[in-house]
N, C-alpha and C positions, 0 to 999 in steps of 0.2 A: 504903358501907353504905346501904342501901333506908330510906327514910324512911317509918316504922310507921306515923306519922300518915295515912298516903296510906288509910287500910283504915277509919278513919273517915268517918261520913258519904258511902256508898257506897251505899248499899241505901235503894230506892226508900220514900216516905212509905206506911205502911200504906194501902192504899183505904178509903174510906168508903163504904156503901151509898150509891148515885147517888142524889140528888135528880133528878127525870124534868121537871120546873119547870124547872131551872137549868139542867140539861143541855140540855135545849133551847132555850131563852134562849140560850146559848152557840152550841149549835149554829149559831143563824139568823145572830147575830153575828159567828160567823166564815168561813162561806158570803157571808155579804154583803160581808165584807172579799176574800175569796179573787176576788169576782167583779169589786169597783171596782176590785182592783189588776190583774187580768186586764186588764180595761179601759181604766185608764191605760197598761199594756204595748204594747197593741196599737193603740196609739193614736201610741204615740211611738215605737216599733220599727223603722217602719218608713223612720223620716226619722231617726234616726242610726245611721249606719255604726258609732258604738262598740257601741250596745246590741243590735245584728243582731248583730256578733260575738260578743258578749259572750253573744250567748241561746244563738248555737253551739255557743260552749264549752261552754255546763251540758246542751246538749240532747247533746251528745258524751258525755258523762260518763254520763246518764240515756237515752239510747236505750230503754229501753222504758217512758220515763215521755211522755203525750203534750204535746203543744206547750205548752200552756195551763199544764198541770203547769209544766212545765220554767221558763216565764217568771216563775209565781210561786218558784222556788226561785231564780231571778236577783235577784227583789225582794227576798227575804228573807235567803240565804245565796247569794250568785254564788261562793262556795268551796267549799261542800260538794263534798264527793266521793261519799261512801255514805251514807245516809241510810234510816231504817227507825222504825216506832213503838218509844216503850219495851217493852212487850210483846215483839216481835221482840227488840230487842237484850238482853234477859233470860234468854231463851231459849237466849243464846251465852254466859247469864255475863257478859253485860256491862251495865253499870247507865249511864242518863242522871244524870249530876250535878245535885245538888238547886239548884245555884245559874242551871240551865237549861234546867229544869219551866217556868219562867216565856216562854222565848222559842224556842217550838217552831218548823218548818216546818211552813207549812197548806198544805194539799194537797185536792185537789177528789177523792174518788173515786164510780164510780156505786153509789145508793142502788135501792129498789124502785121498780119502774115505777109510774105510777098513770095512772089515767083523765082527759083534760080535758074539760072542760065537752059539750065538744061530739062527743065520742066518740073522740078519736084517741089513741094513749098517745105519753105523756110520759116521761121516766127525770131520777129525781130524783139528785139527789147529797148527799153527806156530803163535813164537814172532816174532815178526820183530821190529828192534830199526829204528826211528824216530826222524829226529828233527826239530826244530823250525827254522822258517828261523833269527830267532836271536842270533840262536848255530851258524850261520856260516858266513862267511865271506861278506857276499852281505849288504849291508850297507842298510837299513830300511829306505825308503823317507819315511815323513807325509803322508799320504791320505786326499785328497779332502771329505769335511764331508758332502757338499751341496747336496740335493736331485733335482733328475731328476724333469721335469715340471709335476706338480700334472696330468693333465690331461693326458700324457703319462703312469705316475704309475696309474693311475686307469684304463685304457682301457688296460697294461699290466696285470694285476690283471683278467679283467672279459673277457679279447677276448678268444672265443675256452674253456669257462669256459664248463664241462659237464651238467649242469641244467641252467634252464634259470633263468637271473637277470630283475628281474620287480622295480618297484617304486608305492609307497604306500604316502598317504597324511601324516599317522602315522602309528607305528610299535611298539607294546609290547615287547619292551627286552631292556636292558640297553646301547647296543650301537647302540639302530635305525637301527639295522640291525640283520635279520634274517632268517633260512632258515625252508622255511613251507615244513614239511617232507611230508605232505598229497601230497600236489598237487606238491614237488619236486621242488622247486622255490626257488630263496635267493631275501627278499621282503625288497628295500632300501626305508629307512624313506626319505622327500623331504626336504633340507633344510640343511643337512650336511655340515659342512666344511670338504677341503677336506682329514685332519689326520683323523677326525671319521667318513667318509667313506670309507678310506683303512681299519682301526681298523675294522670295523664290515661286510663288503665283505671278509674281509680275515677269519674272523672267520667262517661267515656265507659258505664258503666252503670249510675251513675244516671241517665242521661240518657234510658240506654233503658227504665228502669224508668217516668220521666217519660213518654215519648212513648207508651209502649204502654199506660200509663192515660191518655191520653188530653188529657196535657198541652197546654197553646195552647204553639205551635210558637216564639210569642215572647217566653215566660217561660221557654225550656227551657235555654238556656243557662248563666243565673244562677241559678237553682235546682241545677243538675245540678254548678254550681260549690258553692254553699253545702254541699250534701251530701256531695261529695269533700271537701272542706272539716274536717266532722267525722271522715269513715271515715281520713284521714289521720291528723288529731289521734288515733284511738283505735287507729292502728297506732304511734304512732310517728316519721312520718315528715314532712319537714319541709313546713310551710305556707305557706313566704315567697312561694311562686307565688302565692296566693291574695290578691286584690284586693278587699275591699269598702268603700272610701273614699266611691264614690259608689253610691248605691243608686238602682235601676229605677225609673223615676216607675210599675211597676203596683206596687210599695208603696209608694212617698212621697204617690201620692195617691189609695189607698186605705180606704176604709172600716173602722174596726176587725174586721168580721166577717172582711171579705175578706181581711185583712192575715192572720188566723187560718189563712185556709183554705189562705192561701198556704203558710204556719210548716210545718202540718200536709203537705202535699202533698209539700217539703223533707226534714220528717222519716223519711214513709211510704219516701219512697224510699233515705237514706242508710238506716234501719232496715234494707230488704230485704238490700241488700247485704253489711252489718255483722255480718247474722243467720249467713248465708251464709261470710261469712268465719272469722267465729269456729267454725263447723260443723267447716269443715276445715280448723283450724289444731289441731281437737280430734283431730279422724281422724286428722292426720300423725302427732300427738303420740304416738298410740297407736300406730302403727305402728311408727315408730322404734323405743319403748318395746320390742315386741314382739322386734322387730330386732336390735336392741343384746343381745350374751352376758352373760350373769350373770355378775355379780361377787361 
């Protein structure tokens, strides 16, 4: 029997007309918390291997949130999985629980430009409170863990890829797979099973996503692993290849800006591919769909 009590204390506290005083007071306060914890993130990110993993994972889950984003939702909730203002999740019929009004996700998004002093524009930003869809009332089914048919995730992965994917008898790099920046090619070892040739196509173009913006030739490695890295974790398919125990002294010693730029650089490129995959993992779907006789 469903327990009735649950239907209580569901629906959000009435609004109050805003006070524009306090709201802003607030505001500043929580922009200036959003930006010190940015800052300690980027500060320490970069010298341990747990919390570079760990930015992964949430930067995996959040792929179109960017770096900055993604670190503060590691400081705040490193669980969350979906995450949206009350507003949004109200809008599904789903309510934030009153008991976690109080301990939202802040989030940095852009506000209106303005003029500086000296004539350049600037782009301000806003907090905006977030939360987990386990702050609120919508009841969290398990997710199915099983991966889609290999052969589908690989031809998701390289269809509409921007460089061409060849095949080679054997390949010099650790995952039998790599992308020849000469001739612009991602060159697959013959013989793969098919977890370590998702692992090393996914690298092998982030890599060239890396290289053809113009990445330094000696970061492009370990970036180009960080970003297989996530496109794996959001296929499915397993990570144990993946090494970051010891991290590159161009982020252990690092400057917090640069550590960012790096985060971002990472991100830009598992995004592109991510985008891409999911593109046409949607096209197949519909085909088949189409495919497949009525029942």
């Amino acid at each position: 029997m469903s327990n009735l009590y649950d239907l209580f204390g569901q629906e959000e506290p009435e609004q109050k007309p805003r006070n524009n005083q306090k709201w802003q007071a607030e505001q500043k306060a929580n922009r200036e918390y959003c930006y010190t914890q940015i800052e300690k993130a980027l500060e320490t990110i970069g010298k341990s291997p747990e919390l570079f993993q760990g930015y992964l994972n949430v930067q995996a889950n959040f792929e179109y949130y960017t770096a900055r984003n993604a670190l503060l939702i590691q400081v705040q909730r490193e669980t969350a999985t979906k995450i949206a203002d009350s507003t949004t999740w109200k809008e599904q019929g789903i309510f934030v629980k009153q008991s976690e009004f109080r301990n939202p996700i802040l989030i940095l998004e852009p506000g209106n430009p303005y003029t500086r002093d000296d004539g350049t524009t600037g782009q301000s930003f806003k907090a905006k409170k977030m939360y987990d869809i386990t702050q609120t009332t919508c009841r969290v089914r398990s997710q199915k863990t099983g991966k889609l048919d290999d052969r589908m995730l690989i031809k998701s992965l390289i269809s509409k890829a921007p460089v061409k994917i060849l095949t080679a008898e054997a390949v010099n790099h650790p995952l039998a797979v790599d992308f020849d920046m000469d001739k612009e090619c991602v060159v697959v070892e013959k013989g793969l099973n098919p977890d370590a040739m998702y692992q090393g196509i996914a690298a092998a173009l982030a890599k060239s996503e890396l290289a053809l913006n113009g990445c330094d030739t000696k970061t492009l490695d370990f970036k180009a692993q960080a970003a297989a890295y996530m496109i794996c974790r959001q296929a499915g398919v397993s990570t144990a290849c993946f090494d970051f125990s010891k991290l590159p002294d161009f982020l252990t010693s690092a400057e917090p800006q640069q550590v960012g730029a790096e985060l971002t650089a990472i991100k830009d490129a598992m995004a592109e591919v991510s985008m891409r995959v999911k593109y046409n993992l949607q096209q197949m779907v519909q085909q088949k769909s189409r495919a497949d006789p009525a029942r």
